[in-house]
Backbone as numpy.savetxt, mean C-alpha at the origin, in Angstrom:
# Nx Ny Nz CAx CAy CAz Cx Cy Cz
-10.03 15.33 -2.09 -8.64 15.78 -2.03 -7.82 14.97 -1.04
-8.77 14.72 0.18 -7.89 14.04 1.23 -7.80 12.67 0.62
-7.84 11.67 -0.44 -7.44 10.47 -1.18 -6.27 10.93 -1.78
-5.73 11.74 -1.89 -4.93 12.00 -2.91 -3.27 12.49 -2.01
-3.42 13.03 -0.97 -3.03 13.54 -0.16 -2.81 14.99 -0.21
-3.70 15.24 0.66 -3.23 17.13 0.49 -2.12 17.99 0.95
-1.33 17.27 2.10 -0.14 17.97 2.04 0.94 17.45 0.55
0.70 16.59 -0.38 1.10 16.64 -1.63 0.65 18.01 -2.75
-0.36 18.18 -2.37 -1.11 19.30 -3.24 -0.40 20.71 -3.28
0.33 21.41 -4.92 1.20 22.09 -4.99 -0.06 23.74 -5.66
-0.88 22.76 -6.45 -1.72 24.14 -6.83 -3.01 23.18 -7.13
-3.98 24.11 -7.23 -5.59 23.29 -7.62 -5.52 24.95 -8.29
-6.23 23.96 -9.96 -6.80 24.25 -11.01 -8.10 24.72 -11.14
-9.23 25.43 -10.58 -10.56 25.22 -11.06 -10.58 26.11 -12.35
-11.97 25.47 -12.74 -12.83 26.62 -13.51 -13.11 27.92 -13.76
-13.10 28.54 -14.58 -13.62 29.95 -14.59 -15.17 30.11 -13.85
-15.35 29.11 -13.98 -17.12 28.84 -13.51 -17.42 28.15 -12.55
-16.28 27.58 -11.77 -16.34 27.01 -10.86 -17.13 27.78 -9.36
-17.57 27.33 -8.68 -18.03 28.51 -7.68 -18.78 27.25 -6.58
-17.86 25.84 -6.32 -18.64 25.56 -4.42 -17.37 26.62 -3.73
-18.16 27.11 -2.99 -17.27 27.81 -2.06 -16.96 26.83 -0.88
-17.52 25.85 -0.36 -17.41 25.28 0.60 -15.83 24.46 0.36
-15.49 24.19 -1.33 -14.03 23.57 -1.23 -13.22 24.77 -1.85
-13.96 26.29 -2.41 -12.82 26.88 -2.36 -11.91 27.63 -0.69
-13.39 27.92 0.18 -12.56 27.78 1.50 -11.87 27.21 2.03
-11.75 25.90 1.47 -11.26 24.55 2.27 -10.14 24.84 1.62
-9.66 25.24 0.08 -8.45 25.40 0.18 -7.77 26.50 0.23
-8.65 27.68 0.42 -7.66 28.87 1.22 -7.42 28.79 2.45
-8.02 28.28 3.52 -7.43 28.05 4.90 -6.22 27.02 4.87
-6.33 26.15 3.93 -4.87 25.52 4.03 -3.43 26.07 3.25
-3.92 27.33 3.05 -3.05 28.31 1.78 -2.75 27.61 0.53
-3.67 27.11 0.25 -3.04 25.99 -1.32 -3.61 27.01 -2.39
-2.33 27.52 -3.39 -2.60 28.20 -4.35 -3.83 27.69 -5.91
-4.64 28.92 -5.67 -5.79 28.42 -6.61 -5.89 29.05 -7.71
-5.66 28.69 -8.93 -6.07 29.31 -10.19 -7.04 28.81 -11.30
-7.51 29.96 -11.24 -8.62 29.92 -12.87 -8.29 29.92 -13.79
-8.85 28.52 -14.71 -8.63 28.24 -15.80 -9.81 27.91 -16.79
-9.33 28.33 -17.86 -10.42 27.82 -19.02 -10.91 26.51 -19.11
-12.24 26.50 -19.33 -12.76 24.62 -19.14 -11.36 23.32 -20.13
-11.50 24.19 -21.32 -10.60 23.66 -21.91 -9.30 22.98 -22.21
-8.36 24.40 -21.26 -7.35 23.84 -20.50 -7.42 22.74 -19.09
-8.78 22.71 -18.35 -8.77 21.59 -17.53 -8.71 20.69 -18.07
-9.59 20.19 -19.30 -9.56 19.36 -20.19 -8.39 18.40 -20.60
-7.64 19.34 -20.96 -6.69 19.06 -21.11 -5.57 18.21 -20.23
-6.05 18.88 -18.94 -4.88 18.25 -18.10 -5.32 17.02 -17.25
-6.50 16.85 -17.94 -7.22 15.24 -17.47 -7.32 14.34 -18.42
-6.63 14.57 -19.67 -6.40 13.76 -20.74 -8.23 13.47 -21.36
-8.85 14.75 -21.14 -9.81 14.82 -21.58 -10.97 13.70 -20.99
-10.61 13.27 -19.42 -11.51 12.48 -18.37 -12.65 13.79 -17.84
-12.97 12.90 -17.05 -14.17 13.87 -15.98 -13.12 14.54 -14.91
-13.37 16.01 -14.82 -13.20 16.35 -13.73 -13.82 17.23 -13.01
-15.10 17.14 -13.13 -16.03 18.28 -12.30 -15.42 19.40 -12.57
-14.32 20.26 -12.92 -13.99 21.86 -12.90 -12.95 21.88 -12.15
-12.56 20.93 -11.47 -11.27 20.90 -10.51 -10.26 20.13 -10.68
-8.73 20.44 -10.64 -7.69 19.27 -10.78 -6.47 19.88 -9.80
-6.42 18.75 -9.11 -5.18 19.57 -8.44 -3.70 18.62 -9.04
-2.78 19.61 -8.97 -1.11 19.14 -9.04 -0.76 19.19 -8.14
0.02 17.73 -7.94 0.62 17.06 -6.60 1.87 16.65 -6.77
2.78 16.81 -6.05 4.22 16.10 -5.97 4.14 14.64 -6.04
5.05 14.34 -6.99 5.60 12.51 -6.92 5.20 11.79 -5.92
4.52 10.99 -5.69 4.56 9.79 -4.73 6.36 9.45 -3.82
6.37 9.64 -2.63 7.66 9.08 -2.05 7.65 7.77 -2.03
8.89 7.31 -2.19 9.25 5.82 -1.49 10.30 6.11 -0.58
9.96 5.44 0.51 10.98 5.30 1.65 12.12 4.14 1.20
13.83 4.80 2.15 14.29 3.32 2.44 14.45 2.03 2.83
14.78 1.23 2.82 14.68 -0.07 3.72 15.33 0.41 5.05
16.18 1.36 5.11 16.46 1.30 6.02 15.78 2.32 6.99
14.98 3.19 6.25 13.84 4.04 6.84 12.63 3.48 7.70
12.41 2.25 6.91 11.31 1.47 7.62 12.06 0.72 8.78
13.26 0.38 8.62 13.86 -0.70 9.50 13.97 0.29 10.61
14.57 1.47 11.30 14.57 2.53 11.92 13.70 2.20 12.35
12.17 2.61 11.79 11.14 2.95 12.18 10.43 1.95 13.13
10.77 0.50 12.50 10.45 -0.55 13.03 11.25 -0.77 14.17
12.21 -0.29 14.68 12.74 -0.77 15.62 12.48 -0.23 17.15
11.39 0.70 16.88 10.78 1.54 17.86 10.08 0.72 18.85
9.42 -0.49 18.32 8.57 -1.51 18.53 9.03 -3.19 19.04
8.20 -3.56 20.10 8.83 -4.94 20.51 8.60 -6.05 18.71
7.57 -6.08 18.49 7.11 -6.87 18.10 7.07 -6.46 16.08
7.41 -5.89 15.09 7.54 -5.28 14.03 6.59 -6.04 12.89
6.36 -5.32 12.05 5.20 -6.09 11.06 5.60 -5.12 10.07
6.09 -6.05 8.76 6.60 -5.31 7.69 5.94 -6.14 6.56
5.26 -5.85 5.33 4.26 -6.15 4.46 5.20 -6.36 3.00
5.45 -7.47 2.72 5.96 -7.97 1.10 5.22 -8.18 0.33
5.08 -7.35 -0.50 4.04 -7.71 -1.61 4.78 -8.27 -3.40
4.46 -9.40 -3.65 5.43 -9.79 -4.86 4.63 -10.19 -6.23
4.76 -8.84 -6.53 3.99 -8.91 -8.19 3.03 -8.27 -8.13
2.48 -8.01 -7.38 0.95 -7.55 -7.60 0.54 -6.47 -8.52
0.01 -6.88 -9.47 -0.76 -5.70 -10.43 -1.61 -5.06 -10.73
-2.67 -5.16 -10.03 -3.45 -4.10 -9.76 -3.59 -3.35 -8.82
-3.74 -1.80 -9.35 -3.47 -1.04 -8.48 -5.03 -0.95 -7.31
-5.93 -1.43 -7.79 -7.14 -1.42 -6.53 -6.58 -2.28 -5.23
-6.24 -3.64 -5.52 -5.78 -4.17 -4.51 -4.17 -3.29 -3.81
-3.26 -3.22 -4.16 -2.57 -1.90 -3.76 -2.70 -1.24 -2.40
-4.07 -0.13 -2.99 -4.46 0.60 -2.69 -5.75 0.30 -1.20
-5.73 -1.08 -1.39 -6.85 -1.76 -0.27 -5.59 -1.79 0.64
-4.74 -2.74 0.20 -3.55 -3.68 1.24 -3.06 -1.93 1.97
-2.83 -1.05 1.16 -2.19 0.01 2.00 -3.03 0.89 3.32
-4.18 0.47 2.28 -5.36 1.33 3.93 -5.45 0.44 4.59
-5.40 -1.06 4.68 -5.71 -2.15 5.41 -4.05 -2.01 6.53
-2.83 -1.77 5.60 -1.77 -1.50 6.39 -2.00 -0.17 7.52
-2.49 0.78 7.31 -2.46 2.04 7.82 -3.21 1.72 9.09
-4.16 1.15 8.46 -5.53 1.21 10.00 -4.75 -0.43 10.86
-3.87 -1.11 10.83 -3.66 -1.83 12.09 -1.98 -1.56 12.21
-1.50 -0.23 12.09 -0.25 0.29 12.38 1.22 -0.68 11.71
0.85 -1.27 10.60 2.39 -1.85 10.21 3.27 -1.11 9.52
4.56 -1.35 9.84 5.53 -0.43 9.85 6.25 0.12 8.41
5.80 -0.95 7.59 6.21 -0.52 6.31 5.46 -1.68 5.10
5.78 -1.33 3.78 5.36 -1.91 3.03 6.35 -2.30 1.90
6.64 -3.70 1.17 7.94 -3.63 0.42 6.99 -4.11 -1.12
7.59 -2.99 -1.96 6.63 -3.50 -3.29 8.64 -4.21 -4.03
8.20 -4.49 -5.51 9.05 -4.34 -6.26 9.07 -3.57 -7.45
10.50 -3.20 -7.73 10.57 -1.87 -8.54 10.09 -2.31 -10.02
10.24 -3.64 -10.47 9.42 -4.08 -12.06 9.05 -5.16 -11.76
7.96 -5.15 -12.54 7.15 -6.48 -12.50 6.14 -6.20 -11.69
5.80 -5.05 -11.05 4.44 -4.48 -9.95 4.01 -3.25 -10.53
2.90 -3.27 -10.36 2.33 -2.23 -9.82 2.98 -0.76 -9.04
3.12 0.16 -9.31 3.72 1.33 -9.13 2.75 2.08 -7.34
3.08 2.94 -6.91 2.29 3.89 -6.48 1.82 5.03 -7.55
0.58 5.06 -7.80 0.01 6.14 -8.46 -1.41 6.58 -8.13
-1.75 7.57 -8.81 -3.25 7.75 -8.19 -4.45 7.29 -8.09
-4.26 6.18 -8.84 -5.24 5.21 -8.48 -5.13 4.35 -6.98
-3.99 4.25 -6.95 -3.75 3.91 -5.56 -3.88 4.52 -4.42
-3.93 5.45 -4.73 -3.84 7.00 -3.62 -5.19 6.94 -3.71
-6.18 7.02 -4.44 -7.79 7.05 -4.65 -8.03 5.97 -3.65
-8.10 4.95 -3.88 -8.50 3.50 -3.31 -7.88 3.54 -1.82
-6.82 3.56 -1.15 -5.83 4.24 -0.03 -6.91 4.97 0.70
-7.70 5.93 0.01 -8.22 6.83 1.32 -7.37 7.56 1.97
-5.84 8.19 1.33 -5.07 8.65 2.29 -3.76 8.29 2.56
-4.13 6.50 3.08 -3.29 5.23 3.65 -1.66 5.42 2.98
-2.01 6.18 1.51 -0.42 5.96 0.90 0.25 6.78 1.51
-0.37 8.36 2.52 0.81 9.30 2.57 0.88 8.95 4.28
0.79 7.78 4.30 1.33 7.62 6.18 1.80 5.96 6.09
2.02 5.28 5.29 2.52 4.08 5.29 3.49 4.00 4.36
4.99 3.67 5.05 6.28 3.63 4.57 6.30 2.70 3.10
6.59 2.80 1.97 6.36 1.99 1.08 7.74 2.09 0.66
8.82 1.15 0.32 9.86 0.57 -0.07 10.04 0.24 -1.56
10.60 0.28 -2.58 10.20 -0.36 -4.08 11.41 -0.74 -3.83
11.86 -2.43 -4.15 13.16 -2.86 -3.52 13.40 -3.37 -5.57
14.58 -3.45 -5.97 15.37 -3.95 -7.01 15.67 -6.01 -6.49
15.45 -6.12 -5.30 15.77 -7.61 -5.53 14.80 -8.04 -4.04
14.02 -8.74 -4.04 13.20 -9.09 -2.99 13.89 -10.17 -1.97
14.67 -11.00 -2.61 15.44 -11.91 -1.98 16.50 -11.45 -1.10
16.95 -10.23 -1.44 18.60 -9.59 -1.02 17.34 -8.83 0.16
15.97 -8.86 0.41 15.88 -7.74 0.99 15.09 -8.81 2.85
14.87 -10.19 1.92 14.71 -10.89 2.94 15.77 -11.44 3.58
17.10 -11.18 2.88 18.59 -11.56 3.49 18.91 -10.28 4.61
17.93 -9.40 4.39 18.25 -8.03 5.44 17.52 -8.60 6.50
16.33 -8.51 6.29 15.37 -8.62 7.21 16.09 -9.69 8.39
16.17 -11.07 7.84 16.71 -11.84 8.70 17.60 -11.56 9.35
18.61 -11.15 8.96 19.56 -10.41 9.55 19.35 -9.53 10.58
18.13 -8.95 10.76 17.42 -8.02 11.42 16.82 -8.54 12.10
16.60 -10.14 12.27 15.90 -10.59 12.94 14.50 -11.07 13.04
13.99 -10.86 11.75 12.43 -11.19 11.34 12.90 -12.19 11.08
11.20 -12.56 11.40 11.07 -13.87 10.63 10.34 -14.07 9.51
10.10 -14.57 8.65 9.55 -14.27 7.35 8.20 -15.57 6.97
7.03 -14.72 6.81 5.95 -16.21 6.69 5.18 -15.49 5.18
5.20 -16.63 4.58 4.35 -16.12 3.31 2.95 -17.06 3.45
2.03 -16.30 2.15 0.97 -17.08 2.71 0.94 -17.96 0.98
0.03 -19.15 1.25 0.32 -20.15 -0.51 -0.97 -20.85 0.18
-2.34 -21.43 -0.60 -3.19 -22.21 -0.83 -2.82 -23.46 -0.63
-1.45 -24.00 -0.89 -0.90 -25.64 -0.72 -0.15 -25.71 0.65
-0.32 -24.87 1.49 0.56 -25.11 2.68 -0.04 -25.52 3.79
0.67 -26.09 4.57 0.40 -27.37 5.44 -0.42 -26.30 7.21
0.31 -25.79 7.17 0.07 -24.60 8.51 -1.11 -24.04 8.29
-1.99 -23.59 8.89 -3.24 -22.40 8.95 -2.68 -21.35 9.67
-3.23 -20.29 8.99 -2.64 -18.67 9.27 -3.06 -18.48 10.63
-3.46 -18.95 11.49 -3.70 -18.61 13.08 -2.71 -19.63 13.64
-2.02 -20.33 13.27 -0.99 -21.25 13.89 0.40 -20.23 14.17
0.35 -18.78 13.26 1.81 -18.53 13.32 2.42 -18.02 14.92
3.15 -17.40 14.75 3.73 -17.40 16.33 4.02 -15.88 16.14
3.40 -14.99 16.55 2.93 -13.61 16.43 4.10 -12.79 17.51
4.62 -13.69 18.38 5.56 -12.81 19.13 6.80 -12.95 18.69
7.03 -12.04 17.71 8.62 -11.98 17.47 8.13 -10.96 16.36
9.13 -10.13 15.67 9.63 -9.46 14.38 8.72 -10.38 13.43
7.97 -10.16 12.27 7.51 -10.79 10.88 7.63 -10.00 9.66
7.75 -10.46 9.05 7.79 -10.19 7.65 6.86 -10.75 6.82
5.64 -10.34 5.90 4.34 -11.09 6.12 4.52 -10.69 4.24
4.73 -12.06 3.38 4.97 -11.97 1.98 3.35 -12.02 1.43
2.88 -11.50 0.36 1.85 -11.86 -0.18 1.97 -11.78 -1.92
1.67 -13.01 -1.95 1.82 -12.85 -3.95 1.06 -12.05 -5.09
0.96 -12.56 -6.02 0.31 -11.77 -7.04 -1.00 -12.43 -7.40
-1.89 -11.98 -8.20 -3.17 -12.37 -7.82 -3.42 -13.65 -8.94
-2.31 -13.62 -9.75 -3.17 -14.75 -10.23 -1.50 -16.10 -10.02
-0.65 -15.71 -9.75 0.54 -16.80 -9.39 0.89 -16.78 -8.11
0.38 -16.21 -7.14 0.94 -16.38 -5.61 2.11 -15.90 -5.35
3.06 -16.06 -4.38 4.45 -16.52 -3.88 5.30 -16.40 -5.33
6.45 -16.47 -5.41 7.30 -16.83 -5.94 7.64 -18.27 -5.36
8.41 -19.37 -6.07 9.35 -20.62 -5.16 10.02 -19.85 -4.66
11.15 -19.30 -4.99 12.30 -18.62 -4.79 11.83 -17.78 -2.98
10.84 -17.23 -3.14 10.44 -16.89 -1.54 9.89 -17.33 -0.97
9.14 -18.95 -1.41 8.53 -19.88 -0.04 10.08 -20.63 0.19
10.76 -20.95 -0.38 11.70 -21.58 -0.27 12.69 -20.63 1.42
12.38 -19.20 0.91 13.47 -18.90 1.69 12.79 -18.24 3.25
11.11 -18.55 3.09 10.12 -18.15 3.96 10.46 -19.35 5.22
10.31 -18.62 6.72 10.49 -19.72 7.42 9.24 -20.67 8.27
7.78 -19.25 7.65 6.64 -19.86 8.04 5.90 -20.15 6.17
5.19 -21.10 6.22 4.36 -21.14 4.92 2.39 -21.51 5.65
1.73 -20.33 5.36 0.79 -20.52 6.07 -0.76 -20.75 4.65
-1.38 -20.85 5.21 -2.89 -20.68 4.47 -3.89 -20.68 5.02
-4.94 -19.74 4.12 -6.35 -19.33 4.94 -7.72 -20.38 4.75
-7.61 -21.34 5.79 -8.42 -22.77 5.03 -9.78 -21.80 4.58
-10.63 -22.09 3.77 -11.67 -22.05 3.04 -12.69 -23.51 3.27
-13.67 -22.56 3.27 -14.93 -24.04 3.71 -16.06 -23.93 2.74
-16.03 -22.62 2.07 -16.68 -22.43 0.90 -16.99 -23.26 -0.70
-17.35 -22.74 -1.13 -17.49 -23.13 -3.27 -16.47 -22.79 -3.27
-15.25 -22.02 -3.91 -14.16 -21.41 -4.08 -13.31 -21.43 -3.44
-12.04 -21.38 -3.89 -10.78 -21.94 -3.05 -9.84 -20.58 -3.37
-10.10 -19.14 -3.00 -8.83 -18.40 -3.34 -9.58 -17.06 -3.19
-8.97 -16.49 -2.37 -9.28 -15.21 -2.11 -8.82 -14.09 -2.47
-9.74 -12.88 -2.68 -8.54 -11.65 -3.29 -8.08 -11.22 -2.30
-6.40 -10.94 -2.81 -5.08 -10.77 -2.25 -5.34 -9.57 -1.15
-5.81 -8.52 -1.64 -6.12 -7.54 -0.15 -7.01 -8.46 0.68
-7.62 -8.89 0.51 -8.84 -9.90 1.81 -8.15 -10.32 2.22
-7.15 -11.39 1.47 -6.53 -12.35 2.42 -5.09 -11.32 3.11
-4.59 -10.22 2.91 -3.95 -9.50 3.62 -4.31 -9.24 4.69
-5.97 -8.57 4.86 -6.29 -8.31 5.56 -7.12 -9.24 7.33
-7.21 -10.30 6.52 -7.08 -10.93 7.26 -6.02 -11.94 8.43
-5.01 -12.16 7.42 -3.58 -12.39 8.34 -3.30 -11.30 8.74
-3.12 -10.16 8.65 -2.46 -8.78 9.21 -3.38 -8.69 10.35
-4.64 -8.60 10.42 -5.84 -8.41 11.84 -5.35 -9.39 12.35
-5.12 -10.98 12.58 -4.73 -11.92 12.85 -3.55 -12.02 13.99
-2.26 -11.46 12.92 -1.34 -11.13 13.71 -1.71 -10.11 14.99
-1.72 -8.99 14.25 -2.21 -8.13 15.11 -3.23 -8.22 16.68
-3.98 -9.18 16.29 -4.90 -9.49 17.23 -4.15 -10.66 18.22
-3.26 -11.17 17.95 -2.01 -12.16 18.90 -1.43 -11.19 19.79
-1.00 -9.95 19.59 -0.12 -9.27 20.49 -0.58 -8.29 20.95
């Protein structure tokens, strides 16, 4: 339940036959309304998947404002805000957001088409991470790095052809940390308007890492500078 987020949780569904008591206590001490239902009707409301006897209904996923995160960020000398451009699968998502949660960055900027959504697959994979990390779905990514700057970040994306190594960046100031999609990278349009272009040299067989790894590794990176 706690993947999913439980202060989202509006009612849980079990079984007529259902009977661990150890999670029906768990959700009467948090007063979350519980009703019995026919196997059938669970069935139903899992599009006929697995669900052990249990389903809970949860409120919509939030997205915060830009200017919610920007607020938020301004609490802080040093700010770390996460661009993600294109990315379509929701496992990676759902990594980059617990990977965001556990080294405190202040927000996350998806886009509203052409990505990957917040949904429960993401919330699954998250561990949580989605209902405490500010997530943004912006209509134009460019208009939103014309904020940022304005705000004073600085903006570094990461690309396989770039001249810089990701421990060269300069960690004391505001960032804005872009990451592409898993199988086209970057956009031009945002290395162009990026003022760092970094990459994670590789010494390996393979030249390209999955996109949460390599998140997670520039984000510890930064993090580990200040």
């Amino acid at each position: 339940m706690s993947s999913l987020g439980e202060n989202r949780v509006e009612k849980v569904f079990l079984d007529l036959h259902f009977n661990d008591q150890e999670i029906i206590r768990k959700l009467s001490a948090k007063k979350i309304v519980i009703e019995r239902v026919p196997s059938s009707q669970l069935d139903d409301f899992a599009n006929h998947g697995v669900h052990q006897g249990i389903i809970a209904s949860v409120l919509d996923f939030r997205y915060h404002s830009l200017d919610e995160i920007l607020t938020a960020a301004k609490s802080k000398r040093f700010p770390l805000i996460v661009i993600l451009d294109s990315l379509k699968d929701p496992h990676n998502l759902g990594a980059i957001l617990r990977t965001c949660d556990a080294f405190g960055v202040d927000g996350v900027i998806i886009k509203k088409r052409g990505q990957v959504p917040l949904n429960a697959t993401v919330a699954k994979v998250s561990t949580g991470a989605i209902d405490h990390v500010k997530v943004h779905e912006a209509s134009n990514l460019s208009n939103v790095l014309s904020k940022l700057k304005d705000e004073g970040f600085w903006i570094v994306s990461s690309d396989g052809s770039a001249q810089m190594e990701y421990h060269q960046i300069d960690a004391q100031r505001p960032l804005a940390l872009i990451l592409g999609s898993e199988g086209e990278g970057v956009s031009e349009l945002l290395l162009k308007r990026s003022d760092y272009i970094v990459k994670i040299p590789m010494f390996g067989h393979v030249n390209s890492l999955n996109v949460s790894v390599a998140a997670g590794i520039l984000i510890a990176s930064i993090i580990a500078k200040r």
